[in-house]
N, C-alpha and C positions, 0 to 999 in steps of 0.2 A: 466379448463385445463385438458389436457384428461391426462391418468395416463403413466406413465414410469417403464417399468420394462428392466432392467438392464442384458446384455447377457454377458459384453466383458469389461473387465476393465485394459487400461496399464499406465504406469508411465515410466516418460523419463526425465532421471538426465543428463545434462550435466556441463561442467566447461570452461569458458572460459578465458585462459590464459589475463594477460591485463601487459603492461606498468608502468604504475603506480596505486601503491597502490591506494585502498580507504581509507580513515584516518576518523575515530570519535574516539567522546573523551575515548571512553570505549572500543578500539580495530581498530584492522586494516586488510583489508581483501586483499590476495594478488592474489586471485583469482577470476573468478565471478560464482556459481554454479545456476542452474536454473531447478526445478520440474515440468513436467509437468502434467497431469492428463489427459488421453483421456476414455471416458466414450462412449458406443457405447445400444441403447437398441436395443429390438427384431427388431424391423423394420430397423435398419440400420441406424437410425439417430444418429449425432453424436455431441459431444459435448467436448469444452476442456476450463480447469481449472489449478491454477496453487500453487501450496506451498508455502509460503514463508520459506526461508533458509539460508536467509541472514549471520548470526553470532550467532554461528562459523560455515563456509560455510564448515568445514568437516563434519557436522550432514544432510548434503541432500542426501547421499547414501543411511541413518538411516531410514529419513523420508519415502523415496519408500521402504523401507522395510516394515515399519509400514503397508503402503496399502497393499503390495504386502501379507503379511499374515496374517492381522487383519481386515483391512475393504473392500475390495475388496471382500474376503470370504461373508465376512456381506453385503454384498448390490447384491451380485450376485444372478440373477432370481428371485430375489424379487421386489415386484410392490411398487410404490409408488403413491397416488396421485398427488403429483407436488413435486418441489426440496424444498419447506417451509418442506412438511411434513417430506421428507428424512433427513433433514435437524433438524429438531426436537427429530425426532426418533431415530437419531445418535449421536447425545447430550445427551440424556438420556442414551441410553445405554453402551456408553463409559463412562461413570462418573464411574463406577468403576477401568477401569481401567487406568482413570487417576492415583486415589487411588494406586492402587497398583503399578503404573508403575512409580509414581511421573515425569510423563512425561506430565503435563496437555497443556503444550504450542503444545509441541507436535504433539498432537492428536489433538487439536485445528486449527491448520495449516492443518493438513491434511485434516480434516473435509473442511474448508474454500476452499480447491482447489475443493473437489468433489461436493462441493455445487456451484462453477463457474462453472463446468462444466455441471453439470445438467441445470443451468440455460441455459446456450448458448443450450444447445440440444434443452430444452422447446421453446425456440424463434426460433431456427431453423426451428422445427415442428411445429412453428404459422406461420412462411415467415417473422416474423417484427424484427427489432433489439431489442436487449434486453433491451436500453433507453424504448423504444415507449412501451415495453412490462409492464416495470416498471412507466410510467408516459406518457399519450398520449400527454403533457406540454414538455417533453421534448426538449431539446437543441439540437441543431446536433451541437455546437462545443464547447468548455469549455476552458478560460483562463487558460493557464498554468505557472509554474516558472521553471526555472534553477535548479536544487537542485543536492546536491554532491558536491558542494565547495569545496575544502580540503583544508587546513591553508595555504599551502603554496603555492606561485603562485596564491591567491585567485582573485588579481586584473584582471592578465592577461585573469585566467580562466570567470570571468563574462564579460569580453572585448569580447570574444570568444564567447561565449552564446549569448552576444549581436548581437554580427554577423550572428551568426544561425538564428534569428529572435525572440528570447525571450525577454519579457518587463520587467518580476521580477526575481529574484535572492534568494535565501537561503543557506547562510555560515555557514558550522560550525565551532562553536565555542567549547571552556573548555581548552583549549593549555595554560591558562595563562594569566592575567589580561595584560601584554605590548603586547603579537603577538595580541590577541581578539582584543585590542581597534588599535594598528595601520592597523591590516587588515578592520576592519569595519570604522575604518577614512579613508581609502585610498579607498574603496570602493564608499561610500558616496560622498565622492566629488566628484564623478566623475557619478552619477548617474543622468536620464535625468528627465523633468518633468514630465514623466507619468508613473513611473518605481516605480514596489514596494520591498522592500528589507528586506528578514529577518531573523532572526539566528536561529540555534540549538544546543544548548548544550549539549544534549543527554545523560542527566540525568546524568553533571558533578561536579555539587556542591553539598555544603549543605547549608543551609539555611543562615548561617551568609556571609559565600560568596557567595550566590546568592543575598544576598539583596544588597551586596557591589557593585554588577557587574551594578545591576540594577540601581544605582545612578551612576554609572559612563556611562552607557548606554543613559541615561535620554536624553539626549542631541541629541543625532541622532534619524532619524525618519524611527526607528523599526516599520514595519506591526505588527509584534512579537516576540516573542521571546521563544523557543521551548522548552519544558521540560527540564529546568535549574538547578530540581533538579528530585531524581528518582521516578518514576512515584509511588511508595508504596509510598510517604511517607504522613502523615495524612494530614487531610484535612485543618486542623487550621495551618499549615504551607506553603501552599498552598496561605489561605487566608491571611496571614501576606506579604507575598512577594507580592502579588496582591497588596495589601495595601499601599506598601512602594513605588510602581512602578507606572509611568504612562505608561508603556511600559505593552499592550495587553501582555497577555498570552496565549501559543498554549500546547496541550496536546493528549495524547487516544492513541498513539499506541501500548503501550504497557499494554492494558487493555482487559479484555476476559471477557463474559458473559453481558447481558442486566441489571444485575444489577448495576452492575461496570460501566457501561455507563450510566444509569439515572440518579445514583449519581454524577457523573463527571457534566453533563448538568445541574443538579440542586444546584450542589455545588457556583457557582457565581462567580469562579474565572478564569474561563476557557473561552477566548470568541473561538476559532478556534477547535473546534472537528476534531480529525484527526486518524478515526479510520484505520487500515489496512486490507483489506478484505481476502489478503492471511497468515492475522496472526492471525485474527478469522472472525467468521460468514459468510465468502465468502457475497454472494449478498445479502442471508436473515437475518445473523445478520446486516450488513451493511444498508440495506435498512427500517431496524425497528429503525437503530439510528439515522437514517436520519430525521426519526419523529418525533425522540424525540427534537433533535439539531433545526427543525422547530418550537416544539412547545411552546420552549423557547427563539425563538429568536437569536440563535446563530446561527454560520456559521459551514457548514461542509466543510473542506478540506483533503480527502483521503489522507493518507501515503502511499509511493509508492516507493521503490526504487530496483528493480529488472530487470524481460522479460517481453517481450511482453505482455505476455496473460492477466498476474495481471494488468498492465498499463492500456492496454484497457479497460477490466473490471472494474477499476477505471474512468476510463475515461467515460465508459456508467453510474455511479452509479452518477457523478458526474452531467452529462447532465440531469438528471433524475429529481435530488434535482433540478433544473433549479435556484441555489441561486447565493448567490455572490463570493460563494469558489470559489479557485484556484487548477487546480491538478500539484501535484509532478511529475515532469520528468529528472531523473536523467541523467546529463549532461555530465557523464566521458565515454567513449569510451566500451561497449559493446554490441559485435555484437550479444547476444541472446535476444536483444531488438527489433532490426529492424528486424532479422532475425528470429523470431520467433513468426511476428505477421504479415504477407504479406495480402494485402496491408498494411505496416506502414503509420498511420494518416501523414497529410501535419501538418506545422505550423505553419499559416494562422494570420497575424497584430496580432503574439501573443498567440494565439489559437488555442488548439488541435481539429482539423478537423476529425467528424467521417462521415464512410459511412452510405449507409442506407441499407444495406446489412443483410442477418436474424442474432438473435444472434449475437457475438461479431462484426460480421462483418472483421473477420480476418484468416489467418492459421495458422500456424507455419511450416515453408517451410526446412522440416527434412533435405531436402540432401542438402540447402544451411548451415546447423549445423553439417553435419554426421560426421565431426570430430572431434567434441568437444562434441560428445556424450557419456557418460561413462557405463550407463548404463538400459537397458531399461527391464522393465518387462510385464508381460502379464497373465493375469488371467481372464478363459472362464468355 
């Protein structure tokens, strides 16, 4: 991979007003905010990456601030061998000021988008998509599910998704042991036979009622069941709930660093790995845990629920693993999804459909957003 040196770096927040809230168990977002990362080197090529900024969706102004005078500075007119090494180099040197900034999610996100971005530039300047770039095995389309449920209206809403053309579903759950079991009773019976169905609790219990939940679960035919309790908590807790359940267990997105994910794949009670590439490692951490989740036999399934650019990018890391995961596609109505990744993938008997187009194979089509963009910066 020929090297990358860096001329032009912008960041582009927007927020898009929505209808209805988004609801998990740990907050509620009434807006939708979206980061994006455009990265440009000497020769013109270009490349784009995206944040994650989910919650609390007022900390995505923060995060383009962080590029705008912290690592933008840092990566400007400086060479890199590929986006690994950049990618390496800016994990080490920020560890201090994780330290001092007790911001280590933080910087971690932002790392993740400039590391998608680099990637998309490096495939760009090979001509292949960033799948083919990561695995010439590669898939050109990846099952997808429904995801973004919100407790109430849950039945109507997978009715809905089913119409869109999607085969599986993911409801959250934590609202309370009578709405959890009549939404996922009314759910289930009404599911077809090839349709797979699974919840998130979104690190809403604690262990005595998560194992209570989980006997009462037992009976419906959970794919899994999502980080039930919060992702800290030790591992022998972990493994008792595993124990008590025959309901699979899903996990990882709320985890940072390759150690915290080797442990996770070797702990035994994790079968669905579900790292987030815009909440850490962008491609290159992403695509070392993909190894890992291989070399144990587990499944990886991206966490996704934002724009465009991260989906995609999910979407290629996903076709890449060519395994039996599913990727997350958030189901509730926001146009910096469609609108921010032009061509948006088809959804094909189920299946997110990519191009073969270089890098992500996408754009982000600014002046179909220009009004829901808040703030844009730029550093040359």
């Amino acid at each position: 991979m020929s090297e990358i040196k860096i001329s032009r770096v912008e960041c582009f927040v927007f927020r898009a007003p929505i209808d209805v809230p988004v609801v998990a168990a740990f907050g509620v977002s009434y807006d939708r905010p979206v980061i994006l990362v455009r990265i440009e080197d000497q020769d013109g090529a270009v490349g784009w990456g995206e944040v994650w900024c989910n919650f609390p969706n007022s900390g995505a102004e923060h995060r383009a601030r962080w590029i705008e005078t912290l690592l933008a500075p840092r990566i400007l007119n400086r060479t890199f061998e590929s986006p690994e090494a950049a990618f390496d180099a800016l994990t080490a040197e920020t560890h201090v000021w994780t330290i001092q900034s007790g911001e280590p999610g933080t910087i971690a996100q932002c790392l993740g988008g400039i590391d998608i971005a680099l990637w998309d530039l490096a495939a760009r300047r090979k001509g292949i998509s960033l799948r083919q770039m990561l695995s010439p095995a590669a898939l050109d389309s990846v099952p997808a599910y429904a995801s973004g449920i919100n407790p109430d209206g849950a039945a109507e809403m997978v009715a809905r998704s089913r119409g869109a053309g999607f085969r599986n579903f993911k409801l959250k759950i934590g609202f309370g042991k009578e709405k959890d079991i009549a939404n996922i009773s009314q759910i289930v019976g009404e599911l077809l036979d090839d349709e797979l169905f699974m919840a998130d609790a979104n690190q809403a219990w604690d262990l005595s009622t998560a194992t209570d939940m989980v006997g009462e679960l037992a009976e419906y035919p959970l794919t899994w069941l999502e980080e039930p309790l919060p992702a800290d908590r030790p591992t022998e807790e972990w493994s008792a709930l595993r124990a008590a359940s025959g309901i699979s267990l899903a996990g990882g997105e709320n985890l940072r660093g390759e150690a915290a994910y080797r442990d996770l794949v070797r702990a035994g009670w994790c079968s669905f790995i579900q790292p987030d590439a815009c909440k850490w490692g962008g491609v290159t951490g992403s695509w070392r845990v993909v190894q890992m989740i291989a070399d144990e036999g587990l499944t990886y399934c991206p966490h996704f629920l934002a724009g465009g650019i991260g989906l995609v990018a999910s979407a290629h890391l996903l076709a890449a693993a060519n395994g039996a995961g599913l990727l997350e596609v958030d189901f509730n109505t926001n146009p910096l999804r469609e609108g921010l990744a032009d061509p948006y993938p088809e959804l094909v008997d189920g299946a997110f459909a990519l191009n073969d187009a270089p890098g992500l194979g996408v754009e982000p089509d600014l002046a179909a957003v220009q009004d829901m963009q808040v703030l844009h910066v730029e550093v040359t």
